[in-house]
C-alpha positions in Angstrom: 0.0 0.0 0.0 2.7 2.2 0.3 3.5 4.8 -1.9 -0.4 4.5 -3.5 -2.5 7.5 -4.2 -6.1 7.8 -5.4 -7.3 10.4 -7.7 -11.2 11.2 -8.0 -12.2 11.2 -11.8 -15.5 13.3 -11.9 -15.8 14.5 -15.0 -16.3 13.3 -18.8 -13.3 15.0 -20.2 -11.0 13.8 -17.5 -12.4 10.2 -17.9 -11.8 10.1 -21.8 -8.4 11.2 -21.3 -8.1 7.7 -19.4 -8.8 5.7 -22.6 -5.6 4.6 -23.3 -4.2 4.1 -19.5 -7.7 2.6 -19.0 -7.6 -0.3 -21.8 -3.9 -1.5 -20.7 -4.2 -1.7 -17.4 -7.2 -3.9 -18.3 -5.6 -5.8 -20.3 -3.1 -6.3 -16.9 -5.4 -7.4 -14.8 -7.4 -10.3 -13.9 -11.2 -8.5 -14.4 -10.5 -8.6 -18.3 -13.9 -8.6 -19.5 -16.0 -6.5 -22.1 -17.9 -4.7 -19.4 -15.4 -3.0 -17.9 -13.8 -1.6 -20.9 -13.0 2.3 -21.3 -15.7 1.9 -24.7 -18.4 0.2 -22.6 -18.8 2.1 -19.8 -18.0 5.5 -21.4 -20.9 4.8 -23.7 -22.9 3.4 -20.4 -22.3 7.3 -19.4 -23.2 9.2 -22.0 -25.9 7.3 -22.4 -27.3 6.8 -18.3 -25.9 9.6 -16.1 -27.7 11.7 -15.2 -28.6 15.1 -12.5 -28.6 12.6 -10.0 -25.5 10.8 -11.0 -22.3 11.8 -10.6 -18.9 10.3 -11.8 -17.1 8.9 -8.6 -14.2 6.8 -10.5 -10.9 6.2 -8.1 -8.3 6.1 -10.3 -4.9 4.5 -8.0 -1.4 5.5 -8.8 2.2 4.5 -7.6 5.1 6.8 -6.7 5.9 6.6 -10.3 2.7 8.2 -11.2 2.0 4.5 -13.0 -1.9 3.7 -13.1 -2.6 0.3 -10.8 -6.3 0.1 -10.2 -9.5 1.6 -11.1 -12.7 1.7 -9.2 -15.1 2.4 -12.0 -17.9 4.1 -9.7 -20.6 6.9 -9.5 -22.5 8.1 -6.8 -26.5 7.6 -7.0 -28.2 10.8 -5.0 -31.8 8.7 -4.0 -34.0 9.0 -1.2 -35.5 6.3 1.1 -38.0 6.8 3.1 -38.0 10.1 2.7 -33.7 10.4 3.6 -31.4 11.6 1.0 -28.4 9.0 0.8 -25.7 9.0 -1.7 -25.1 5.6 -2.8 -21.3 4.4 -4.4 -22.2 2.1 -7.9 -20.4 0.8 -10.4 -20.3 2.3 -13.9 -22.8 0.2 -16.3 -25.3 -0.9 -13.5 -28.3 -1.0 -13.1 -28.6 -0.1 -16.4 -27.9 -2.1 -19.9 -27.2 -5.2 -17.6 -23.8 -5.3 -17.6 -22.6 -8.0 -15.8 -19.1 -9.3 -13.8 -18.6 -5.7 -12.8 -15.1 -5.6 -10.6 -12.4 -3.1 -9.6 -9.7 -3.3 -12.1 -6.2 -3.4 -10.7 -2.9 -4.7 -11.6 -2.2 -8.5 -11.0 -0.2 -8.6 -8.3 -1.4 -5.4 -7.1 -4.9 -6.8 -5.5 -4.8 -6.0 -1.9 -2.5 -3.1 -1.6 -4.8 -1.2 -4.0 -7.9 -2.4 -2.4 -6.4 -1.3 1.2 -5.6 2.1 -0.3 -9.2 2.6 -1.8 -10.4 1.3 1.3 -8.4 3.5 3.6 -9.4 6.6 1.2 -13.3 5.8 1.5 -13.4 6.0 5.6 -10.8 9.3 5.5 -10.4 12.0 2.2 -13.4 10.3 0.7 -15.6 9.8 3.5 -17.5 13.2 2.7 -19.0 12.1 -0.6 -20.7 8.8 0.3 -23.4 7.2 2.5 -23.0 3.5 1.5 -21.9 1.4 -1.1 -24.4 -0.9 -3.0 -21.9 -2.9 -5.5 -23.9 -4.9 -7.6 -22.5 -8.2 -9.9 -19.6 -8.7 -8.4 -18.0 -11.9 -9.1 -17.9 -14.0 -6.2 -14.2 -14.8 -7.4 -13.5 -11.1 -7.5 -9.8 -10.6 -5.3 -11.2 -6.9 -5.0 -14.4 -8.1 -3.1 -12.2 -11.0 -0.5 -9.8 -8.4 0.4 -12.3 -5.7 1.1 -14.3 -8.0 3.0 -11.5 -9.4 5.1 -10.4 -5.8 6.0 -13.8 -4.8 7.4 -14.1 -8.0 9.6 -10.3 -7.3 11.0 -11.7 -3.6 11.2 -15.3 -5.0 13.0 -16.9 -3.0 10.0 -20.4 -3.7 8.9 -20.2 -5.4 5.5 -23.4 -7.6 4.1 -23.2 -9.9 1.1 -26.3 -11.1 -0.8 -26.6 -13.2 -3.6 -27.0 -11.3 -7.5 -26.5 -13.1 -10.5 -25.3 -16.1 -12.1 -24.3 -16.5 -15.4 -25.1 -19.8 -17.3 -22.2 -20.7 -19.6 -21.0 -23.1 -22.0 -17.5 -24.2 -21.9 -16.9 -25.2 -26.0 -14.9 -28.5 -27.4 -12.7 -28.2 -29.9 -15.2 -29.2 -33.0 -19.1 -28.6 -33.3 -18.9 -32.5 -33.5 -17.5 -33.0 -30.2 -19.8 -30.5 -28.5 -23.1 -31.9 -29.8 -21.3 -35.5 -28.9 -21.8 -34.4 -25.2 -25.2 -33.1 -25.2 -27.6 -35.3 -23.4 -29.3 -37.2 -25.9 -32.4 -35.6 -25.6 -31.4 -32.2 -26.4 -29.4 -33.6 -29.1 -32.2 -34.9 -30.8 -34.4 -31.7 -29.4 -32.5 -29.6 -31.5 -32.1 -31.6 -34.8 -35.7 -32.6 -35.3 -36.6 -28.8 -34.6 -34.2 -28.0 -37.2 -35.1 -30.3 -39.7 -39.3 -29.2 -39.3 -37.8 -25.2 -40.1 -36.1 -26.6 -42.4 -38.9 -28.3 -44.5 -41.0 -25.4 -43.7 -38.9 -22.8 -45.4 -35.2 -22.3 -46.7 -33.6 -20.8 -43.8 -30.5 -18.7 -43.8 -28.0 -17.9 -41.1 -26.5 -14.4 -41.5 -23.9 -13.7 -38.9 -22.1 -10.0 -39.4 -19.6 -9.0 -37.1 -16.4 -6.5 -37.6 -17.3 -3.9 -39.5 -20.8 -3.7 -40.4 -23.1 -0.6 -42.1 -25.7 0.5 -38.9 -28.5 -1.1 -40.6 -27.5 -4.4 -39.4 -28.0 -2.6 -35.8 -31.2 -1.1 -36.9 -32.4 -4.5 -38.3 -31.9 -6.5 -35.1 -33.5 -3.8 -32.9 -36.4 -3.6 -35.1 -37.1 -6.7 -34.3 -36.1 -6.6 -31.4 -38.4 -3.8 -30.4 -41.6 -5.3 -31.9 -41.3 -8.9 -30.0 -39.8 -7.3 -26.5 -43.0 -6.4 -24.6 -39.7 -4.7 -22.0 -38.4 -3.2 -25.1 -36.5 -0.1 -23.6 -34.6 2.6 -26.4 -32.2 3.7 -24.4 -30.6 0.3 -24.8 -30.2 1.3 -28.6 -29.0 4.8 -27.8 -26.5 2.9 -25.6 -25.7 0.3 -28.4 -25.3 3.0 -31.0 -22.7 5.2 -28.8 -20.7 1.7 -27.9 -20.3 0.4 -31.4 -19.5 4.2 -32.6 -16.2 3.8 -30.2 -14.6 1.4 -33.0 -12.8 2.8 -36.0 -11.8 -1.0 -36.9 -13.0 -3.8 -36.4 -16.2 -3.7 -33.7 -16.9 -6.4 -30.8 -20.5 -6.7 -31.8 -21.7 -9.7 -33.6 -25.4 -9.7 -35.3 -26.9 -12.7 -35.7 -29.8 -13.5 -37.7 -32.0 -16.1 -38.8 -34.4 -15.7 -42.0 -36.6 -18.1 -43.2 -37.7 -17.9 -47.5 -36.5 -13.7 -46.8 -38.1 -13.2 -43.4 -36.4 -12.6 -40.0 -37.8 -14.9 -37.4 -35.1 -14.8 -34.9 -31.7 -12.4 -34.0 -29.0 -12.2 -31.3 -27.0 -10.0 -30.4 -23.5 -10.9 -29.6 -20.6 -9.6 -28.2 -16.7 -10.9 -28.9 -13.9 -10.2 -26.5 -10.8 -12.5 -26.5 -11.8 -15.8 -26.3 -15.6 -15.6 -25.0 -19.0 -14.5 -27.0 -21.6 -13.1 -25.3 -25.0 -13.4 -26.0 -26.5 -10.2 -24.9 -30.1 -9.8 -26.3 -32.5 -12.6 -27.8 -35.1 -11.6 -30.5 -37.7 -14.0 -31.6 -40.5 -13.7 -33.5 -43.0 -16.5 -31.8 -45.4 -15.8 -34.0 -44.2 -17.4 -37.2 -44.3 -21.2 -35.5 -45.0 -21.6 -31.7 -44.0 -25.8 -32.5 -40.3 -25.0 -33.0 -37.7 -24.1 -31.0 -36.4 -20.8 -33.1 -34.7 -19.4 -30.4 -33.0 -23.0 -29.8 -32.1 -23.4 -33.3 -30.3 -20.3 -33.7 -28.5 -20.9 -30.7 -26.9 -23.7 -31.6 -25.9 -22.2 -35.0 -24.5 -19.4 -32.9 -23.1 -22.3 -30.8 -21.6 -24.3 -33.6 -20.1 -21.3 -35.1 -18.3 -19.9 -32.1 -16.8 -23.4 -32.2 -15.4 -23.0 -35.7 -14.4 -19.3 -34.8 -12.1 -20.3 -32.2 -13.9 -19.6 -29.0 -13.4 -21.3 -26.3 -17.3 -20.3 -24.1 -20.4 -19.3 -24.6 -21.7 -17.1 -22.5 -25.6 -16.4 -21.9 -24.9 -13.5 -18.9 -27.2 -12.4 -16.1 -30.5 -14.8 -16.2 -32.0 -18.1 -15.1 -34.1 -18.2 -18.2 -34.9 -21.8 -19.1 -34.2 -22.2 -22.7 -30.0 -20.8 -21.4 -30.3 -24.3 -19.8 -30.9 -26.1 -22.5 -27.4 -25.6 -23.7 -25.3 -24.1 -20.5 -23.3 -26.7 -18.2 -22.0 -24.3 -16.0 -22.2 -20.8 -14.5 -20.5 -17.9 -12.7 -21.7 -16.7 -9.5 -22.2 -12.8 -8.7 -22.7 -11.3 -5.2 -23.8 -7.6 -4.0 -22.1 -5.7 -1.5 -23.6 -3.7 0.5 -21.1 -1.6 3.1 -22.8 1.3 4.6 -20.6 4.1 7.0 -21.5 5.2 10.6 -24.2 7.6 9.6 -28.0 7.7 10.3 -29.1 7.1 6.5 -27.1 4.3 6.4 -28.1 3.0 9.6 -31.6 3.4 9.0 -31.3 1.4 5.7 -29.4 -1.8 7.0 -32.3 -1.5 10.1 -35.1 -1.9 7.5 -33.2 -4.3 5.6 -32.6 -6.6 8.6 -36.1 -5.6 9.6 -37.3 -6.7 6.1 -35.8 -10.1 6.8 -36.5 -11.3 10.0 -40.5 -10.8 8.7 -39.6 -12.9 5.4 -38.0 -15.6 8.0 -41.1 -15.3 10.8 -43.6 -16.0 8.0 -42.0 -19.0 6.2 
C-alpha cells in the first residue's frame, strides 16, 4: 500500500483522457472482460448519467505516477423513506445489464490497492458517500475478498447477498465433439426442430460481425423492439454510442436467422478474447409456436463460435430456461452492501434486517 495515491475522476473530459491508460491496465489485470472496458462504460455514461449521478471513479497510482487500479464508480443521489443518501455504484449498472462488474487493478497489485481505496473511503473520501451498493460482483472477484476481510479485522459492517449467475458453456474443440456431449435428448431436441424449419422454409444464417453498415444494428432492434413487450430505447442509444467507439474492427456480432427472406429470430453478440456473449435474444414467436427458433439459432450461434475459435459461450445475467438447454456451468455474482456510521445508512441496514426477520417469521 505504500507509496499508493487515489485520484477522484468526476468528470467526462477527465475520464476520456483515461482511454488509453484505462484499456492496458485492463488488459493487466485479472477482471478482463467487455464490461469493464473504457468503450463500454463510457458509452454506459453518456448514455445513463444523469442530475442525479455523478462520476465517482478512483483512479490508483504508484510513486511513479503508474496507473494500478481503477474503481469504476458513481455516486446515485436517491431517497429512502424520505432520507437523502448517496449511494457508491459501479459504472454500467443498473442499467444495460452489464454483468461481472469488478475493480480493475494490476495482477499482483490486488490487496495493496484495495487497502488504499479502502483506507481513502473511511478518511479523504468519506464526505461524498453514505453507502456502497456494488452490484454483480464476481464472487471470485480478489477486490471483493480483500475488502471484506479488512472490514471484519476492522469489525466494519459489510453484508453480502446473492446477485446473478451467469449460465455458460465451456466449448470443445469441434461442433462434432460438442453436440457428442449433449444429453441425448437435447441432441435430438435440436435436430428434429431443425429439420421441421427446415422443410417449412429455406432458412439462412447471417452472422455479421467487424465492420458492419448500422443497418445491421437497426435490423436487429427492429425486431427486437416489436417482439420485447420490456423493449427499452435507451438500450439502442447505448448500443449505437458503444459500437461508434470502434474505428476498426467492432466487438459486436449480429446474428440473424431468415426463413424464405423473413427474420424470425436475431441475437445479439458480443466478442472479447476468447468468450462470445450473448446479450439480447429476438424472436418472432409468432411465425411457428412448434419450434424451438430461439434454440435453433443458438446452436448455429453455438456451432459457429466453435469453428471461430472460441473457447465459451456465454448467456450472462439470467435463469431463463431455454439458457439451460445448452449451459453446463455458471458464474456466481454477489452484491455488497457496506454502509458508514451515519444515520441514512443505519436506517437502511435497520429496514433491511427488519425486512428479513418478517420474510423468516412467515416461512
Amino acid at each position: 500500500m505504500s507509496g499508493l495515491k487515489v485520484s477522484v475522476i468526476d468528470s467526462m473530459d477527465a475520464f476520456k483522457e483515461l482511454r488509453t491508460a484505462w484499456s492496458s491496465l485492463l488488459s493487466d489485470s485479472r477482471s478482463n472482460t467487455i464490461f469493464l472496458t473504457w468503450e463500454w462504460l463510457y458509452s454506459w455514461a453518456e448514455t445513463y448519467m444523469n442530475r442525479e449521478r455523478q462520476l465517482f471513479i478512483l483512479a490508483i497510482y504508484d510513486d511513479k505516477d503508474e496507473l494500478r487500479g481503477l474503481a469504476p464508480w458513481y455516486i446515485q443521489n436517491s431517497r429512502s423513506s424520505c432520507l437523502a443518501a448517496r449511494e457508491i455504484h459501479f459504472l454500467g449498472t443498473p442499467n444495460a445489464g452489464s454483468d461481472y462488474v469488478d475493480l480493475i487493478i494490476k495482477k499482483g497489485q490486488e490487496q495493496n490497492v484495495t487497502l488504499c481505496i479502502y483506507n481513502f473511503l473511511l478518511k479523504e473520501g468519506s464526505p461524498h458517500w453514505d453507502y456502497c451498493l456494488l452490484n454483480d460482483v464476481p464472487a471470485t472477484s480478489l477486490f471483493l475478498l480483500h475488502f471484506l476481510n479488512k472490514t471484519q479485522d476492522d469489525g466494519k459492517y459489510a453484508e453480502i447477498r446473492p446477485a446473478s449467475y451467469c449460465p455458460i458453456v465451456p466449448l470443445r474443440k469441434s461442433s462434432e465433439d460438442f453436440f457428442a456431449m449433449l444429453s441425448p435428448n437435447r441432441r435430438q431436441q435440436f435436430r428434429r426442430h431443425l429439420r421441421l424449419l427446415q422443410k417449412k422454409a429455406a432458412i439462412e444464417h447471417f452472422s455479421c460481425n467487424g465492420m458492419y453498415s448500422g443497418s445491421d444494428l437497426d435490423d436487429f432492434f427492429k425486431l427486437y423492439s416489436e417482439k420485447n413487450e420490456h423493449y427499452d430505447s435507451t438500450v439502442y442509444s447505448f448500443m449505437t454510442a458503444f459500437s461508434s467507439k470502434f474505428s476498426e474492427t467492432s466487438p459486436i456480432q449480429i446474428d440473424l436467422l431468415r426463413a424464405d427472406g423473413r427474420t424470425i429470430a436475431g441475437l445479439f453478440h458480443i466478442r472479447h478474447l476468447d468468450t462470445l456473449y450473448m446479450y439480447l435474444m429476438a424472436v418472432d414467436k409468432e411465425y411457428d409456436s412448434g419450434i424451438s427458433i430461439g434454440n435453433i439459432l443458438v446452436g448455429m450461434c453455438i456451432s459457429k463460435a466453435i469453428d471461430n475459435g472460441f473457447n465459451t459461450y456465454d448467456f450472462l445475467k439470467g435463469i431463463e430456461p431455454y439458457k439451460f438447454h445448452w449451459a453446463e456451468a455458471g458464474n456466481v455474482s454477489l452484491t455488497l452492501f457496506f454502509p458508514q456510521r451515519k444515520i441514512i445508512p443505519w436506517f437502511i441496514a435497520v429496514n433491511n434486517f427488519v425486512k428479513a426477520a418478517v420474510k423468516v417469521a412467515w416461512r
